[in-house]
C-alpha positions, 0 to 999 in steps of 0.5 A: 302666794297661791294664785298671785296674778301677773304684774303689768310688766311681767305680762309684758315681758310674757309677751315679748317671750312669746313673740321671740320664741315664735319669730325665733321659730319661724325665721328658722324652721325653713332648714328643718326636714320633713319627719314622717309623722309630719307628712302624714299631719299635712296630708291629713290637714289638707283634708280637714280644711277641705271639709271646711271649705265643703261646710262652707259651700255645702253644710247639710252635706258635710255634716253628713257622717258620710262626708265626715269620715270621709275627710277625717277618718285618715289619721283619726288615731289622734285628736283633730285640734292640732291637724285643724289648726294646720289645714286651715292655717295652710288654707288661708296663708298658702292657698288663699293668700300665698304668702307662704309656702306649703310646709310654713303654713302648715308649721304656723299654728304650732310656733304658736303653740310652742312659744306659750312654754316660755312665756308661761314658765316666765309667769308661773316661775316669776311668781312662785321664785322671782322673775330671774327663775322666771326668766331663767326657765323660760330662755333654758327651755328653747335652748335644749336642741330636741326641745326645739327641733320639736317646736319647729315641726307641726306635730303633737308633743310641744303643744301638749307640753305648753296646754299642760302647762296652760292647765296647772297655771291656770289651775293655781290662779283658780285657788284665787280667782273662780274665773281660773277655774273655768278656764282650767277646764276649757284649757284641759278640753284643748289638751285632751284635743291636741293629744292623749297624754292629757288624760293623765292631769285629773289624776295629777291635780284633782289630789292638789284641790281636795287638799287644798278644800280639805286644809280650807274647810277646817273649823267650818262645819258647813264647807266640810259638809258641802266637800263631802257631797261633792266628793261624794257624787263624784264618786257615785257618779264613777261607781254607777259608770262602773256599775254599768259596764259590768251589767252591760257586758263589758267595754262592748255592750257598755258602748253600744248602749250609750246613747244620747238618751241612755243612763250613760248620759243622764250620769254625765248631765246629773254630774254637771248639774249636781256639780254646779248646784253644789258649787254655787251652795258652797260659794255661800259658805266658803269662797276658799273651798269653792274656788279650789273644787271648780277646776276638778268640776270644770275639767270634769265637764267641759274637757268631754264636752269640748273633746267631742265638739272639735272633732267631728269624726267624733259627732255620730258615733262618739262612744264607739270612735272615742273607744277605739281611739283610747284602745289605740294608745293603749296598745301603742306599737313598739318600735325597734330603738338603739340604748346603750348598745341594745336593741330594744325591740319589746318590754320590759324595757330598762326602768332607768331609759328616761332618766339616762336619756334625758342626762344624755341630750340635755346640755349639761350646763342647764342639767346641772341647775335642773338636777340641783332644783329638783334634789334640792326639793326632794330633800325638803320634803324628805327632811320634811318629814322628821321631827329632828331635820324638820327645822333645817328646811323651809316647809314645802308650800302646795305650789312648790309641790304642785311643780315637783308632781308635774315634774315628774309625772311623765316621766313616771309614766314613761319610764315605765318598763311595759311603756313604748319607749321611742321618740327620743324624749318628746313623750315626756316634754311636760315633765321638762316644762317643770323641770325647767321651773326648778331649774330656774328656781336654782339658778335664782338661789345661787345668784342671789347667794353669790350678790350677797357673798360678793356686796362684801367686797362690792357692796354697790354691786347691782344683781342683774349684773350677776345674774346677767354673768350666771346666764351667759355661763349656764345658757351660751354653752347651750344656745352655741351647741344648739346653732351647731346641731341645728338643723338635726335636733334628733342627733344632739347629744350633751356633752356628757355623752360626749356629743354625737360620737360619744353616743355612737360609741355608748350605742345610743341612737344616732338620729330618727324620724328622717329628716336629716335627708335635708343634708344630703338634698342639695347634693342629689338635686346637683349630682342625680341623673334626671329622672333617677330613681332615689331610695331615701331611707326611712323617709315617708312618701308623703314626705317625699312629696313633700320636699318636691313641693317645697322646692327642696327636691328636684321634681323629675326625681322618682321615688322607690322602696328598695336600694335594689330598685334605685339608682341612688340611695340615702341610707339613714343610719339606724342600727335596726335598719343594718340590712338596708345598707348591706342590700344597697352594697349588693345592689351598687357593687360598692361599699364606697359612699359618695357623699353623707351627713356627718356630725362631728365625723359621725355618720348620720345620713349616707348616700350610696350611687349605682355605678353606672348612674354616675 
């Protein structure tokens, strides 16, 4: 059924997810460390807050631009929704009212966030495949250890991976309910602010609408004419952009001459207003085709619109800053990264990176029924296509095709081979947010097949009790590797890779973005010297700062930027780093470590001490 609404328990059941994921998140985000993208977000929150607190106080002198890139210019290479949200998460529940302290204010606002992915697969997989694919999806996805490591850290790529989901629910609740289809386009309008990777959904689900106006506009002349026109000024409207660019002289005159009163801006104002005077004549003709064509029209004009008003940096110069920002990502830095025993260091990286890696961290037990959904969907809409095995499969309904495109369109866009590859697998979490659906989609399947092979010999045998028994099976083996790796999720690796010295052994990165130096914290505050000077490895300044602050590190501690200068050192093995331990054996006279972070015998994080410092 397209669009079926939430029953009043399934609703209540989203909730009780929801709250699960977050207390769940809170109660253990103290253990995890501090990566360096997230100490730059704080550093870059606290001063976002401090401009509200100069609007407050002051407001025709902070909406000055001025004022403005003075606190927002730091870290404006990425949207402001997310760094808001955690600067005045931190000014109100640490520095207003105290109640928490420094790094879990900060963090709040993503729980927030991450806990939507369960709640929302438990709604869209409920109605597509039945609440135990529901429910299934919903638990599987916080027991993957990166996935959750990554929803404890006040970063981008959980958030983004639960507004993409946000979106293409409310997308599908659109194709029966109008009001969806404004609320997929102010959902689109906070993904595009949390992080770039939004920019990719028109692409994905515009396809989705014109298909489904098209099939719905069949036999009525009227609606199919109607279509045709608002295709046909979406099209127009890109042509003139398009036409206008060339006449300008390229991307630079283009944005130069785009001003509040310029043929850039009557284009945007004709398309919304052409846009809804199109809507509301089709909402006489054909109620179908019209709540399929809004969402495309809603994302169209209110992603823009809500882009630009929640940043700020944004609000005097918005074309040359909204260029400057896509330029960024467009020429994103490559990073040095360890794979199956190569250094990657530049493209062509190896098409098969996303695929092998995700196979290699996420616990087998919920690969399986991940891998077995999505095979089990291709092979429908490959059989699908011949007269002779077309009667062999159930034909794919749009839904089921919407959650297969979404599956896989990350990991396309990743994979391929002149995309950075870096980060572990946090740039394709969309991707697993669907392939947690169909593995859900199944597990549901296969325990419905069991009930009804095994009510032969017990026929009064309830079906919960055996998807109670195929949970535990497929989620205990995950949720029990998790509690041991945790709090060092960048280090978790799946039993097919045979855990953390399997990966060592396959020459896959052992650990990254440094905050497993948790591990060999306490050590240092009992056993440095005070006052010493500490090199920690790949850990940010502002990380640094950091831990004093959250009173995870001894606050006489120095820090230094090279082993050479240190009294202690806490190298993080990285193998494009080698150097750094060789010149801390050089400098300290000895190969010897005094202590280290070790998964499973593997070392992780190795602390070296200057003999005389001891």
């Amino acid at each position: 059924m397209m669009g079926r609404p939430a029953t009043r328990d399934e609703k209540q059941l989203a909730w009780a997810l929801w709250a699960l994921a977050f207390v769940a998140l809170w109660w253990t985000e103290s253990a995890v460390g501090f990566t360096r993208d997230e100490s730059v977000y704080f550093a870059a929150a606290e001063g976002y807050a401090g401009w509200f607190r100069q609007l407050f106080h002051s407001p025709a002198k902070a909406l000055t631009d001025a004022a403005i890139v003075r606190a927002w210019d730091y870290n404006h290479e990425h949207p402001a929704l997310m760094k808001t949200l955690f600067g005045l998460s931190h000014l109100l529940f640490h520095d207003t009212l105290g109640w928490m302290r420094s790094a879990t204010a900060f963090r709040l606002p993503a729980f927030a966030l991450a806990a939507l992915v369960p709640a929302l697969s438990f709604l869209f997989g409920s109605a597509l495949y039945g609440r135990t694919a529901g429910l299934f999806a919903a638990l599987a996805f916080m027991l993957v250890p990166r996935q959750y490591f990554n929803a404890e850290l006040a970063c981008f790529d959980l958030p983004v991976a639960a507004l993409w989901l946000l979106v293409v629910y409310c997308f599908w609740r659109a194709l029966e309910d109008t009001r969806w289809g404004i609320a997929c386009g102010v959902a689109f309008g906070l993904a595009l602010a949390a992080k770039h990777n939004a920019l990719f959904l028109p692409f994905v689900l515009t396809p989705f609408a014109l298909w489904r106006a098209w099939t719905a506009s069949e036999g009525e002349p009227q609606a199919r004419g109607w279509l045709l026109r608002f295709v046909g000024l979406f099209t127009a409207v890109a042509v003139f952009y398009g036409l206008l660019v060339l006449s300008l002289g390229g991307g630079e005159g283009f944005q130069k001459k785009f001003l509040l009163l310029s043929p850039h801006t009557l284009l945007f104002v004709g398309l919304a207003a052409g846009g809804a005077w199109m809507l509301k004549g089709l909402e006489k003709v054909s109620a179908p085709v019209t709540r399929a064509l809004v969402p495309v029209a809603a994302m169209a004009v209110l992603g823009p619109i809500i882009f630009y008003l929640h940043w700020p940096y944004l609000w005097h110069q918005p074309v040359d800053r909204t260029a400057w920002y896509l330029a960024f990502h467009a020429k994103h830095n490559h990073y040095a990264w360890f794979y199956l025993g190569t250094l990657l260091r530049e493209p062509p990286f190896p098409l098969s990176y996303v695929l092998v890696k995700t196979a290699l961290t996420v616990p087998t037990s919920l690969m399986a029924p991940m891998v077995t959904g999505f095979v089990a969907l291709a092979a429908r809409v490959v059989l699908g296509q011949w007269e002779r095995t077309r009667a062999w499969v159930r034909p794919l309904t749009m839904a089921e095709a919407l959650v297969g495109v979404n599956a896989v369109t990350s990991i396309l866009i990743i994979s391929h081979p002149q995309v950075p590859h870096f980060g572990g697998v946090k740039h394709w979490f969309p991707s697993m947010v669907f392939l947690g659906l169909l593995s859900g989609q199944a597990v549901s399947r296969g325990c419905a097949a069991l009930v009804e092979r095994l009510r032969g010999r017990w026929p009064s045998l309830p079906d919960a009790s055996v998807a109670v028994a195929v949970f535990a099976l497929l989620l205990t083996p995950a949720l029990v590797y998790s509690a041991r790796v945790f709090p060092y999720g960048t280090a978790a690796y799946s039993e097919l890779a045979g855990g953390a010295p399997g990966a060592a052994t396959l020459g896959m990165q052992r650990q990254f973005w440094s905050s497993h130096v948790t591990g060999v914290l306490p050590w240092i505050n009992e056993h440095a010297k005070p006052g010493a000077r500490l090199f920690l490895h790949e850990v940010h300044g502002g990380s640094f700062r950091d831990y004093q602050r959250n009173g995870m590190l001894r606050p006489d501690l120095r820090a230094v930027g090279s082993p050479f200068d240190a009294d202690v050192v806490a190298y993080q093995y990285h193998q494009e780093f080698r150097e750094y331990e060789f010149q801390t054996w050089q400098a300290f006279g000895t190969r010897t470590p005094a202590t280290g972070l070790y998964l499973d015998e593997t070392p992780q994080v190795v602390v070296y001490v200057r003999p005389e410092s001891r």
